[in-house]
N, C-alpha and C positions, 0 to 999 in steps of 0.2 A: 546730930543735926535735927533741927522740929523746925516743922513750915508752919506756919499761922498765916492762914487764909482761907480762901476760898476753893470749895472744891463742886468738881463737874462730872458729874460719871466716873465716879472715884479719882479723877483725874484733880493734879493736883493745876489750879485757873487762874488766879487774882490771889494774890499777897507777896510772902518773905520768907525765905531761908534763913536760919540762922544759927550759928556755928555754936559749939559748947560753952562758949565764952560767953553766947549773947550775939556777937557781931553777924551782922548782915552777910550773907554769901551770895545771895542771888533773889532777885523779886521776877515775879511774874505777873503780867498783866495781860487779862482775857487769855493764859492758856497759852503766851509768846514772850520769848524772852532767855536769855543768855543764864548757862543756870552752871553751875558743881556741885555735886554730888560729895559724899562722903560715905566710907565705908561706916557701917556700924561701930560708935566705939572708938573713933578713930579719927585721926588727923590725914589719914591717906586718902586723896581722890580717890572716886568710884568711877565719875561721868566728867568730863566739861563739854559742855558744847552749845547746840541752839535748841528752844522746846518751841512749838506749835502746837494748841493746841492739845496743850497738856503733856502731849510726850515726845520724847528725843524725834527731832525733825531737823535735817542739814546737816552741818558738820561738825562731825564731835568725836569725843577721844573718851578711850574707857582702858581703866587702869585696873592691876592686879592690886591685891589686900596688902602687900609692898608699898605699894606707890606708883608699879613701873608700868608706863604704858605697853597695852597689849593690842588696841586697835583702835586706828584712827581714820575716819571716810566720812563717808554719807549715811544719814539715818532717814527711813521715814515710817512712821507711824510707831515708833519706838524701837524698830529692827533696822538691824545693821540690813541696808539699800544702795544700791548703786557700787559705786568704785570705793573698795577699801585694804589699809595694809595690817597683815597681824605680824605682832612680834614675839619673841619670846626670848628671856634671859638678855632682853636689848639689843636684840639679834631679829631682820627683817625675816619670816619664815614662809610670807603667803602676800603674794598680791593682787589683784582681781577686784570680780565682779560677787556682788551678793544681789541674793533676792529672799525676802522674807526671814532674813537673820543666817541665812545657808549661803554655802559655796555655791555659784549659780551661773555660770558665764565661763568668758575667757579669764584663765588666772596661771599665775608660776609660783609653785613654792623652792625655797630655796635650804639647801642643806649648808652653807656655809656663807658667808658672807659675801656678795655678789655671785655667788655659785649657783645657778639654777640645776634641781633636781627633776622638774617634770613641767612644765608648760602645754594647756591642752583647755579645755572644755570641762567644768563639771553641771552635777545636774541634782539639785539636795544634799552637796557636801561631797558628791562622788563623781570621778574619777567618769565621765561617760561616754559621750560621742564625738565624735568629729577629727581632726587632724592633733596627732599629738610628738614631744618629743620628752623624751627623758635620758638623763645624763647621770654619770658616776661622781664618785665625791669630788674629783678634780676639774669637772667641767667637761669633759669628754663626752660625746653624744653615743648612747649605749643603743638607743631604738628611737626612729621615726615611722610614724609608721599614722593607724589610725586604733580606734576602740568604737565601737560599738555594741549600746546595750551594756557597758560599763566591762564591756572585755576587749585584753587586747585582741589582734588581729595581725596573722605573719606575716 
């Protein structure tokens, strides 16, 4: 993929994308604008989604060097923000809140296919305060209880 245009504080502001063939993938104008990405090398989506201002802002979906999507939500300032879901193997594994590209809020990840494995609070990707529950592989609730300071509590 090569952008020809405009750039802003290394940010890429005014022009075109365009795919190894030549073809157009995505233009941007002042820094806004509907964009995809491509891994290096490759026909596989990296990004789709909306840019602001140069980078990933709104909603948008970001893909393994496969192809396959691994997380789709909210961006802003080029970090995964707000409400978003990861996947893995095409399998839902994490749903919630991010702040500044981290686990950040209320979120569930799940060990099998609508099976919730822990539901609770984190804080930089971990596991921290407030009211939590977590369950075995079958769904069965093994402890409710609470954590703080990122430790459980009997």
């Amino acid at each position: 993929m090569v952008f020809k245009g405009e750039y802003l504080f290394n940010k890429k502001w005014s022009g075109k994308g365009y795919d190894e063939k030549g073809n157009i993938i995505y233009e941007l104008k002042d820094g806004k604008g509907k964009v995809i990405e491509y891994h290096d090398y490759s026909d596989k989506k990296k990004f789709e989604g909306e840019y602001v201002d140069g980078l990933r802002n709104g909603m948008g979906k970001e893909y393994n060097k496969y192809g396959e999507l691994i997380y789709e939500g909210k961006f802003l300032n080029g970090e995964r923000n707000g409400k978003g879901k990861v996947y893995w193997n095409h399998m839902l594994i994490y749903e919630g809140e991010y702040s500044n590209g981290k686990r950040h809020g209320k979120g569930k990840e799940y060990i099998k296919p609508n099976i919730i494995s822990f539901e609770g609070e984190y804080l930089d990707n971990k596991k921290w305060n407030g009211k939590i529950k977590e369950y075995d592989s079958h769904g069965k609730l093994l402890y409710e209880g609470e954590y703080i300071n990122g430790n459980k509590m009997p």
